[in-house]
DSSP file (Angstrom, degrees, kcal/mol; ACC not computed):
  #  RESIDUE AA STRUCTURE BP1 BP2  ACC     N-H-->O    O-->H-N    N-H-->O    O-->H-N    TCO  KAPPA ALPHA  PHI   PSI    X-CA   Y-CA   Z-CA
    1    1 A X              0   0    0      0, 0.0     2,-0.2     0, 0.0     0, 0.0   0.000 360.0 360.0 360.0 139.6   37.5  -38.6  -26.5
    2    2 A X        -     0   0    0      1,-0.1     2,-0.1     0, 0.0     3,-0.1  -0.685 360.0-114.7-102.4 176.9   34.9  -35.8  -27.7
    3    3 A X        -     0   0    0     -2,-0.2     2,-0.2     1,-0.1     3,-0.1  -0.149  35.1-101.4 -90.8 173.0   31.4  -37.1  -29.0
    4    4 A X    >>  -     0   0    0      1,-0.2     4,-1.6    -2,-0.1     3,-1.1  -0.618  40.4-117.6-103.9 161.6   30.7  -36.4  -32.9
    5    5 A X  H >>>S+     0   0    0      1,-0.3     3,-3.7    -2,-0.2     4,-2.6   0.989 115.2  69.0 -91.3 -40.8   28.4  -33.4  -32.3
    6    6 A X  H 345S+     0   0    0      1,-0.3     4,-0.3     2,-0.2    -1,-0.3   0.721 102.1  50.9 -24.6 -19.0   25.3  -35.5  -34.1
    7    7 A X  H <>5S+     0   0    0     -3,-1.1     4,-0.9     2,-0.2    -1,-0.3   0.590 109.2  50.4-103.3 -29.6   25.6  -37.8  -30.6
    8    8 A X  H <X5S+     0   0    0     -3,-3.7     4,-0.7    -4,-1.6    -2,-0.2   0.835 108.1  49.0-102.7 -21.2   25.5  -34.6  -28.6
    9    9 A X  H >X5S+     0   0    0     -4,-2.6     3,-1.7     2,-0.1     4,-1.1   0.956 109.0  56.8 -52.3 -37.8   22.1  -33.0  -30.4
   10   10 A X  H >4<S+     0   0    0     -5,-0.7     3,-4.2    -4,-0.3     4,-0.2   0.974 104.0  51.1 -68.5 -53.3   20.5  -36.3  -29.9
   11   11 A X  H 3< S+     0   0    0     -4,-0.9    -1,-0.3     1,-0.3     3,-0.2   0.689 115.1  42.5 -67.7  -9.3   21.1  -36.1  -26.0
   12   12 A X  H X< S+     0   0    0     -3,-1.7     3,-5.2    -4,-0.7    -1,-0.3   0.548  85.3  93.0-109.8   3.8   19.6  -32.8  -25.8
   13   13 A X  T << S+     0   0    0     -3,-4.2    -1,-0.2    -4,-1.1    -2,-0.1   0.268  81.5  66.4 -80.7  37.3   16.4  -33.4  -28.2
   14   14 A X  T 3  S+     0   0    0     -4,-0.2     2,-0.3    -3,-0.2    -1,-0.3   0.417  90.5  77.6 -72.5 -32.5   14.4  -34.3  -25.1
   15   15 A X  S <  S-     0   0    0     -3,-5.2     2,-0.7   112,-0.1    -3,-0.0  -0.706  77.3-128.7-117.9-175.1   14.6  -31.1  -23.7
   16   16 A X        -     0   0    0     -2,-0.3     2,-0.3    -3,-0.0    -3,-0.1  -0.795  30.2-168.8-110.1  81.4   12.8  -27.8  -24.5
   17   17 A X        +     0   0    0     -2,-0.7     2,-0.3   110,-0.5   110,-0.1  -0.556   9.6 167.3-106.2 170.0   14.9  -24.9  -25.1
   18   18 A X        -     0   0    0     -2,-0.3     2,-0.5   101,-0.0    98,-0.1  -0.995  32.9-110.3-157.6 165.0   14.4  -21.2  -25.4
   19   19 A X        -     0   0    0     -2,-0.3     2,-0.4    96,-0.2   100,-0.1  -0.772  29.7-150.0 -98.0 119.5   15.7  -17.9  -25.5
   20   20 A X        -     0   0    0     -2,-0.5    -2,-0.0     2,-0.0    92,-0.0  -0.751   9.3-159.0 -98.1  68.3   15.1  -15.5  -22.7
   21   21 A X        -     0   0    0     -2,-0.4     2,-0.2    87,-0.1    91,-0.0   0.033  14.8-172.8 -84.6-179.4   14.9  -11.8  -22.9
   22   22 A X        -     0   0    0      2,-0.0     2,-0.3    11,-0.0    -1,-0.1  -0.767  13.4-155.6-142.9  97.8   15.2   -9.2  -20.7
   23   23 A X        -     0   0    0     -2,-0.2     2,-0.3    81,-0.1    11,-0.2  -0.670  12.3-178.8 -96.9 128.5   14.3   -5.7  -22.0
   24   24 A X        -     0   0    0     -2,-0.3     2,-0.5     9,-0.2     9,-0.2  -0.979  18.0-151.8-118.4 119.9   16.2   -2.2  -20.0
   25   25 A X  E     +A   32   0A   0      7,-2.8     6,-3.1    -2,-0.3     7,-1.4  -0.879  26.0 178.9-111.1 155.5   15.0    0.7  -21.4
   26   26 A X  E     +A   30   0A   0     -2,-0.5     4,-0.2     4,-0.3     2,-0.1  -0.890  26.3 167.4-133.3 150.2   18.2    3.5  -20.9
   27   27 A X  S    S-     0   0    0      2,-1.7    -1,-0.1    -2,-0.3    47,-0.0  -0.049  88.8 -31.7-119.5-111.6   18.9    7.0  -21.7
   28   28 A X  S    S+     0   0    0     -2,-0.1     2,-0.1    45,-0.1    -2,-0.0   0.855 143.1  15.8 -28.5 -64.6   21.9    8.1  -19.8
   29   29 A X  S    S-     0   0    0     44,-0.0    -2,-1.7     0, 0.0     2,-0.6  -0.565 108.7 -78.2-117.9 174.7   21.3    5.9  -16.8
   30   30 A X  E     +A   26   0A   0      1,-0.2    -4,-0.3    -4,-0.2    43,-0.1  -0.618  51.7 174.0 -88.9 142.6   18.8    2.8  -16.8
   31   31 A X  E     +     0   0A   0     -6,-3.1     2,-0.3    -2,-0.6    43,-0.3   0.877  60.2  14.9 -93.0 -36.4   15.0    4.2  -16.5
   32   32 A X  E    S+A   25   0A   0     -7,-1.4    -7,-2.8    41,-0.1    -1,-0.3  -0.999  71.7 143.0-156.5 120.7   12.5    1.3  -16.8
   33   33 A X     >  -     0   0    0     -2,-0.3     4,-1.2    -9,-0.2    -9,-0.2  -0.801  63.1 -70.2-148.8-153.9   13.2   -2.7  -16.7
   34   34 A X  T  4 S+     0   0    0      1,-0.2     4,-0.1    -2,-0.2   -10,-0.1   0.427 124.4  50.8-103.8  34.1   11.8   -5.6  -15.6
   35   35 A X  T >> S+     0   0    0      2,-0.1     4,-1.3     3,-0.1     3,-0.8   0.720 108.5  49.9-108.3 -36.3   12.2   -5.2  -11.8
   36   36 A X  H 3>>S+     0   0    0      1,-0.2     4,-1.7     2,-0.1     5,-0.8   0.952 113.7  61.3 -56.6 -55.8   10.4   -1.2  -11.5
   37   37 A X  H 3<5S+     0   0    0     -4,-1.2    -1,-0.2     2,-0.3    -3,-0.1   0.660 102.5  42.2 -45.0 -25.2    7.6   -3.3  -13.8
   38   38 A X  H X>5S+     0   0    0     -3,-0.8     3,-5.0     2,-0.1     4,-0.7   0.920 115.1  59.1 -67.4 -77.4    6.8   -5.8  -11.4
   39   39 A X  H 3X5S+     0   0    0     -4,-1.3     4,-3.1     1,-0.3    -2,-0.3   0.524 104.7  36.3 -10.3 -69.6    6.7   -3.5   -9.2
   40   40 A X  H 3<5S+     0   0    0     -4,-1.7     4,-0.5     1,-0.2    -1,-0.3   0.618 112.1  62.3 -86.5  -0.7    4.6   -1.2  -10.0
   41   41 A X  H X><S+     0   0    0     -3,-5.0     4,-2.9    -5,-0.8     3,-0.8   0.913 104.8  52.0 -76.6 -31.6    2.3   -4.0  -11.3
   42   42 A X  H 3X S+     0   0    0     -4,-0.7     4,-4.4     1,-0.2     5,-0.5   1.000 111.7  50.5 -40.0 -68.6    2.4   -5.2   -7.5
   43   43 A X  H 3X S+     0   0    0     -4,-3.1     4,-0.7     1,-0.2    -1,-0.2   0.577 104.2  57.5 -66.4   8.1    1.3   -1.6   -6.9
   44   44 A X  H <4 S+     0   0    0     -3,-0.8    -1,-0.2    -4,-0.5    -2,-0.2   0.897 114.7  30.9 -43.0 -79.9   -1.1   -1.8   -9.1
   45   45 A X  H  < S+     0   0    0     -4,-2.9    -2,-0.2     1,-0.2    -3,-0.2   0.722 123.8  46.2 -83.7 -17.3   -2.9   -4.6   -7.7
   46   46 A X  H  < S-     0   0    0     -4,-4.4    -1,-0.2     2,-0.3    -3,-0.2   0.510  84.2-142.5-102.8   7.3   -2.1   -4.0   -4.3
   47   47 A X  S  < S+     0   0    0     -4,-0.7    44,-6.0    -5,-0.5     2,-0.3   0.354  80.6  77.1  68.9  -1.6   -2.7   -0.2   -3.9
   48   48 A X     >  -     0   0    0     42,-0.3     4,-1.0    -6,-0.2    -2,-0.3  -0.903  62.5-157.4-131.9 133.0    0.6   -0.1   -1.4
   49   49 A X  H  > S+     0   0    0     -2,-0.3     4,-2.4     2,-0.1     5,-0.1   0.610 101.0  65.1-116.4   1.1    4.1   -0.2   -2.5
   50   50 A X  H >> S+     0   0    0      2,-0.1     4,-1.3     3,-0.1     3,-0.5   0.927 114.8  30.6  -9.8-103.7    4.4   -1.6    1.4
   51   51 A X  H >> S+     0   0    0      1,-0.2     3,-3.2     2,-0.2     4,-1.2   0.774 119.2  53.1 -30.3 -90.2    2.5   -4.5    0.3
   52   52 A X  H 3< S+     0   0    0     -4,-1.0     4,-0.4     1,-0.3     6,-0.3   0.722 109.9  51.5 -35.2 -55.6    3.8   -4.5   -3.5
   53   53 A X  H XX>S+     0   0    0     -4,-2.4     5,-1.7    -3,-0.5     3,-1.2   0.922 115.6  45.8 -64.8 -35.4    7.6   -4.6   -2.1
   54   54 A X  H <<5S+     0   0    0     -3,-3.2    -1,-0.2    -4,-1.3    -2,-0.2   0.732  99.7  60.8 -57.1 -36.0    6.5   -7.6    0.1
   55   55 A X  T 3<5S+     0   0    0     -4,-1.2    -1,-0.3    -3,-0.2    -2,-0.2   0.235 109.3  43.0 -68.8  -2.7    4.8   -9.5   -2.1
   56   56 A X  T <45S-     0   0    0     -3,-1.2    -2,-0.2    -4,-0.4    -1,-0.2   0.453 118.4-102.2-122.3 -11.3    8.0   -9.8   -4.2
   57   57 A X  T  <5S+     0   0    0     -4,-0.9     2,-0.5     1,-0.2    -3,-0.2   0.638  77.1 141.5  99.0  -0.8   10.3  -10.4   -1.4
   58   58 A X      < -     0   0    0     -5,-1.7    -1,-0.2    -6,-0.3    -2,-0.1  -0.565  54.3-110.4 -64.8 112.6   11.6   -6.8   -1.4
   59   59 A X     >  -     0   0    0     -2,-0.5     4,-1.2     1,-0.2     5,-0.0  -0.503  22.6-132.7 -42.7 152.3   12.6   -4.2    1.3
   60   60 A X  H  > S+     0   0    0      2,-0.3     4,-3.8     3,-0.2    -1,-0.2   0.866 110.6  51.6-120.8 -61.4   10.4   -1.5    1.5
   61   61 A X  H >> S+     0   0    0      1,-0.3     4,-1.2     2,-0.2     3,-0.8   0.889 107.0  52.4 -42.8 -60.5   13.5    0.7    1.5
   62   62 A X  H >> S+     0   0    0      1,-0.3     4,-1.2     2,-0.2     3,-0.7   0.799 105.2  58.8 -55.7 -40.5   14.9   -1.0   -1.6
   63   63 A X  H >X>S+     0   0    0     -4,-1.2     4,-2.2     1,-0.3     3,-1.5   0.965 104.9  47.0 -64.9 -40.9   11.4   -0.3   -3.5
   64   64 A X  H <X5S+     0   0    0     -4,-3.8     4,-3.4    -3,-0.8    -1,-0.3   0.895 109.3  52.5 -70.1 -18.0   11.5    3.5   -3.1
   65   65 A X  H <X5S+     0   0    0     -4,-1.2     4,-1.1    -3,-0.7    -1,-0.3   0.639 111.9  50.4 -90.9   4.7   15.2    3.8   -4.3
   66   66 A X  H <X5S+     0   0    0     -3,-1.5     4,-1.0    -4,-1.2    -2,-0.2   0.953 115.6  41.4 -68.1 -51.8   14.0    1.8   -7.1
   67   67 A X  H  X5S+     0   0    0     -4,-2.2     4,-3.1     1,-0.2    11,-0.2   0.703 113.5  48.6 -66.9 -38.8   11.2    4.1   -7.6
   68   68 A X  H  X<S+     0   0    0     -4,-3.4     4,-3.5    -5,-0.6    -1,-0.2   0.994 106.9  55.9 -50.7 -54.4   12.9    7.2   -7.1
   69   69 A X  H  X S+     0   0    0     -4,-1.1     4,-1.0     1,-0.3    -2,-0.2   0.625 112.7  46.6 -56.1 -19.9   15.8    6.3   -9.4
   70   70 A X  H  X>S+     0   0    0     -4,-1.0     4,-5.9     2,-0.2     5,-0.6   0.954 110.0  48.9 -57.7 -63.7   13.1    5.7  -12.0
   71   71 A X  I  X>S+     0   0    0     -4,-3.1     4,-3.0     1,-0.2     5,-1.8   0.929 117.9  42.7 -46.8 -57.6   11.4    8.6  -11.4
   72   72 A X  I  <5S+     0   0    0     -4,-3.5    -1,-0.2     1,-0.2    -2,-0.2   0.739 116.3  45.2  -8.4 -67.9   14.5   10.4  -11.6
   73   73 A X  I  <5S+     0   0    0     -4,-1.0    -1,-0.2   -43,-0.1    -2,-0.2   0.943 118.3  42.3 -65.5 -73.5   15.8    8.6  -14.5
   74   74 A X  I  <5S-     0   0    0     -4,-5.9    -2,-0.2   -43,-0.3    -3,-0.1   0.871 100.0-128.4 -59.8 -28.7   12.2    8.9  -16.7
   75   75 A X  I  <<S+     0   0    0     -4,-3.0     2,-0.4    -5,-0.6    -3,-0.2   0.893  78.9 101.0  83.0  29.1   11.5   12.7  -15.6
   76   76 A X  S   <S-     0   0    0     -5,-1.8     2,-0.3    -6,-0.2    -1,-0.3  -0.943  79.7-120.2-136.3 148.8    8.2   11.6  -14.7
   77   77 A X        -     0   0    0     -2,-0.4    20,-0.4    -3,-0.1    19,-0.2  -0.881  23.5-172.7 -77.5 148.2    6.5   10.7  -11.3
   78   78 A X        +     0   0    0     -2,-0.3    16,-1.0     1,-0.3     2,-0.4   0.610  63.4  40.2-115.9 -14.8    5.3    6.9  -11.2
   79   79 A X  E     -B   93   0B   0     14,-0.2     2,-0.5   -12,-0.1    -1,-0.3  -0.985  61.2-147.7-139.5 148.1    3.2    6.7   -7.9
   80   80 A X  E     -B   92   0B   0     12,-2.5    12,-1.4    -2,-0.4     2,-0.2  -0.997  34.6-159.9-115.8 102.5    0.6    9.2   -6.0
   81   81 A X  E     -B   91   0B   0     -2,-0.5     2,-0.3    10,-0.2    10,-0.2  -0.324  20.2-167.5 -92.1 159.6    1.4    8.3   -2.7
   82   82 A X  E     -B   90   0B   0      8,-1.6     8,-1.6    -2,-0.2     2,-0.2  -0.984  21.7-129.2-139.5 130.5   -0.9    8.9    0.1
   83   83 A X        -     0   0    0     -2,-0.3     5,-0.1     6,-0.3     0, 0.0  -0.688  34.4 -78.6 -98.4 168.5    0.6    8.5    4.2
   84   84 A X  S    S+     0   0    0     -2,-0.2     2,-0.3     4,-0.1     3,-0.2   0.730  70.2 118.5 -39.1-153.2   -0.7    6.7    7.0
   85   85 A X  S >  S-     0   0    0      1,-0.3     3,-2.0     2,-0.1    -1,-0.1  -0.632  76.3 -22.1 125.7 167.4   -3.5    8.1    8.9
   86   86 A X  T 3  S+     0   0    0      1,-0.3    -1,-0.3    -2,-0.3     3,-0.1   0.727 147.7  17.1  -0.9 -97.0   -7.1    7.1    9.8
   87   87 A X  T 3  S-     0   0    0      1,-0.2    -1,-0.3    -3,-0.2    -2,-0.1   0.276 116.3-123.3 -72.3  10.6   -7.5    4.8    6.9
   88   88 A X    <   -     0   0    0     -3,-2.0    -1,-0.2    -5,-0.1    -4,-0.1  -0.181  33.4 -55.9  67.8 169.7   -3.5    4.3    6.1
   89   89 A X        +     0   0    0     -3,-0.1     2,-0.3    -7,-0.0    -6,-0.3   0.510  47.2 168.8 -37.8-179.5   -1.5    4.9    3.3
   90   90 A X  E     -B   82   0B   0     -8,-1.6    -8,-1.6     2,-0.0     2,-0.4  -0.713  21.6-127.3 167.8 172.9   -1.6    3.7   -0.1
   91   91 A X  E     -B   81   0B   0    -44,-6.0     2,-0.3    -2,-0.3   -10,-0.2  -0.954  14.9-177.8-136.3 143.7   -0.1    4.2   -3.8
   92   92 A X  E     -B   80   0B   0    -12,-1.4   -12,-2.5    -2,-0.4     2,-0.5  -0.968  29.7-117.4-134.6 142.8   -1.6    4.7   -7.4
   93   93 A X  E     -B   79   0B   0     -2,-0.3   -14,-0.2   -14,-0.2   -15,-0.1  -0.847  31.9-106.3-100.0 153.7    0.3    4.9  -10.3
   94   94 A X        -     0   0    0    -16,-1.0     4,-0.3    -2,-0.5    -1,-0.1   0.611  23.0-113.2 -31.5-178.6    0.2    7.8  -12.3
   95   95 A X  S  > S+     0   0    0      2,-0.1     4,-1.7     3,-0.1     3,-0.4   0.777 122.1  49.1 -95.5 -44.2   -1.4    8.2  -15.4
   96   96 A X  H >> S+     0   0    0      1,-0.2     4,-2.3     2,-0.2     3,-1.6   0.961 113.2  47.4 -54.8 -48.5    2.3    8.4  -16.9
   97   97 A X  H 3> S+     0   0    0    -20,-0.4     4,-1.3     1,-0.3    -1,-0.2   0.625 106.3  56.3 -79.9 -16.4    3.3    5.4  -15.1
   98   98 A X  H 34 S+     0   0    0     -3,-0.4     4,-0.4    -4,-0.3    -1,-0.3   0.697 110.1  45.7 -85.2 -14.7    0.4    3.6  -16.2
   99   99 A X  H <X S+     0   0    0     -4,-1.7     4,-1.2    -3,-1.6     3,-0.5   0.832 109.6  52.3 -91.7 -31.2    1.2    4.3  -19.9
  100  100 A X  H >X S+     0   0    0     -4,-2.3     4,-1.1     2,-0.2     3,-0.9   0.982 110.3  46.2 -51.8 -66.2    4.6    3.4  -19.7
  101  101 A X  H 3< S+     0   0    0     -4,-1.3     4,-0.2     1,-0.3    -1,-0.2   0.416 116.6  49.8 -54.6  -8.5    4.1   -0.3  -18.0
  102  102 A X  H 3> S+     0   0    0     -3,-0.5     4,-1.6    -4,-0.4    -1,-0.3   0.574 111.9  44.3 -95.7  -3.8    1.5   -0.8  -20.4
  103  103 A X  H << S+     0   0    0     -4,-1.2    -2,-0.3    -3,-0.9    -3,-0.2   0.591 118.0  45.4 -56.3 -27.7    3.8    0.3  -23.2
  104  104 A X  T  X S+     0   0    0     -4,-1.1     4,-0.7     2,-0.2    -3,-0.2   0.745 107.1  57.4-100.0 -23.2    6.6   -1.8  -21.8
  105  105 A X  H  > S+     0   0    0      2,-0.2     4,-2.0    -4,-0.2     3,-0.2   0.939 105.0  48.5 -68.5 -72.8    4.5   -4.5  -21.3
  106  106 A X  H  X S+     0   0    0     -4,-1.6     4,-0.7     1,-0.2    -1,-0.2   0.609 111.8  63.1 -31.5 -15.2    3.3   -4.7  -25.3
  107  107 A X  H  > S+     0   0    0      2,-0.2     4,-2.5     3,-0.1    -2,-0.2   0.831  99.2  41.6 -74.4 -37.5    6.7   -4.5  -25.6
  108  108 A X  H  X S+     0   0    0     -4,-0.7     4,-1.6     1,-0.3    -2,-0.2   0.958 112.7  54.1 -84.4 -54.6    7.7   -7.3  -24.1
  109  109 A X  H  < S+     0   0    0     -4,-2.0    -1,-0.3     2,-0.2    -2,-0.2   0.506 108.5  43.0 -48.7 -21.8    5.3   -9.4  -25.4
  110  110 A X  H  X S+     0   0    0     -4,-0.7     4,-2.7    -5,-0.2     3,-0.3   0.733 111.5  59.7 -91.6 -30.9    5.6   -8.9  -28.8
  111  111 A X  H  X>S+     0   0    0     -4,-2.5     4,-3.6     1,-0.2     5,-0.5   0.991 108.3  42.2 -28.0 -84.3    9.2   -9.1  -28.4
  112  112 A X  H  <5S+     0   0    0     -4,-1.6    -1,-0.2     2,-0.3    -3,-0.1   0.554 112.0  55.3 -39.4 -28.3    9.1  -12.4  -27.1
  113  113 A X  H >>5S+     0   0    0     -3,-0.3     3,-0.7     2,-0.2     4,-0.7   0.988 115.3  41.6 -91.0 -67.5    6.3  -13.5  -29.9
  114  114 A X  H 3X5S+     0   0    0     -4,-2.7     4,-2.8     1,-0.3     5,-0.5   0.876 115.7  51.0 -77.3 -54.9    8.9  -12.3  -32.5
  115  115 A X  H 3X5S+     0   0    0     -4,-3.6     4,-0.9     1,-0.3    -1,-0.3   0.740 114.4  47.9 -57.6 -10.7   12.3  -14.1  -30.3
  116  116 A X  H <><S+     0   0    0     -3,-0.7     4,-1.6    -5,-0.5    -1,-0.3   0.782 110.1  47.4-103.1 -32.3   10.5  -17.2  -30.3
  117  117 A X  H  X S+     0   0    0     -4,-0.7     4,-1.4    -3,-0.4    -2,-0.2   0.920 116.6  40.9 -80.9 -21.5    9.6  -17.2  -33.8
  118  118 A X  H  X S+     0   0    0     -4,-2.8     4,-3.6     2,-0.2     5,-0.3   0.795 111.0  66.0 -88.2 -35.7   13.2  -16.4  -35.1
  119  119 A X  H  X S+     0   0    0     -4,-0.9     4,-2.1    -5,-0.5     3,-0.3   0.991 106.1  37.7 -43.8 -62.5   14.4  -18.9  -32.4
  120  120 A X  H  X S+     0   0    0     -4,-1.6     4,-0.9     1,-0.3    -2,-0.2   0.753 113.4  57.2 -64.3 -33.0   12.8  -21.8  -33.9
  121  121 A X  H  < S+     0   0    0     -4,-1.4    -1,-0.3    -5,-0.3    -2,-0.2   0.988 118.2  28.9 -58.2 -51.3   13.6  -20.6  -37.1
  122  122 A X  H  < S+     0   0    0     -4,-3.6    -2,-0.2    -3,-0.3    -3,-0.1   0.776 128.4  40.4 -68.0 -39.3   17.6  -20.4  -36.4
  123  123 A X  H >X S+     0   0    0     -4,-2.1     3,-3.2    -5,-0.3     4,-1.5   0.554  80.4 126.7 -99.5 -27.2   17.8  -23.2  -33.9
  124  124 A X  T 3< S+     0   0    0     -4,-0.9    -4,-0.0     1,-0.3    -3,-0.0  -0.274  89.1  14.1 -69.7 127.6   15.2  -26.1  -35.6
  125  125 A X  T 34 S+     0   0    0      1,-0.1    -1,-0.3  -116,-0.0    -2,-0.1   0.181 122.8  65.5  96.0 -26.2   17.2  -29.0  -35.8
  126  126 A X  T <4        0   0    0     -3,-3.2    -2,-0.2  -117,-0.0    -1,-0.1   0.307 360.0 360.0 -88.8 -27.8   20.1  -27.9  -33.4
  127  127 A X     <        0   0    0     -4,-1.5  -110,-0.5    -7,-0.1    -3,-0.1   0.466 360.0 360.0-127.7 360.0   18.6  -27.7  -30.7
């Protein structure tokens, strides 16, 4: 027998729901989402994208074909890389790469302000 759907809103007004994006930015192929963006916030903060790829649980390898394909992808370079040596290695991002991840980054957040508001608008009361 199915429930009257008033008897299945009540069982769910306990819990919290929400709407989840995920922003890909494409031309052709995909350029910029939200896995290069950790990334190169890792490398950000960790000067390495060694380090950066570790800290997320990444192969090293896997992070440069991320990075390439980006690079590729955007027309841009994203990291000024340095190699081992005396002191080591290390990575900076670009000046481009730093305006893009903080472009994508306002994005995402005001996105999200705007999906949240329109959720609650659509969903209050259903959900």
């Amino acid at each position: 027998m199915t429930e009257p759907s008033a008897v299945r809103y009540n069982r769910n007004m306990d819990k919290k729901f929400r709407a989840v994006i995920s922003v890909r930015i494409f031309s052709d192929e995909k350029c910029f989402g939200p896995g290069i963006a950790v990334l190169l916030t890792q490398v950000r903060e960790l000067h390495s994208l060694r380090a950066a790829a570790m800290s997320i649980g990444m192969a090293y390898s896997k992070a440069w074909t991320i990075v390439k394909n980006s690079e590729a992808n955007l027309g841009c370079r994203l990291l000024d890389s340095t190699t081992g040596g005396k002191h080591g290695g290390g990575a900076e991002l670009t000046a481009q790469a730093e305006a893009i991840l903080s472009a994508y980054e306002d994005y995402i957040r005001e996105l999200r302000a705007c999906s949240d508001r329109l959720f609650a608008e659509k969903f209050e009361g259903i959900l």
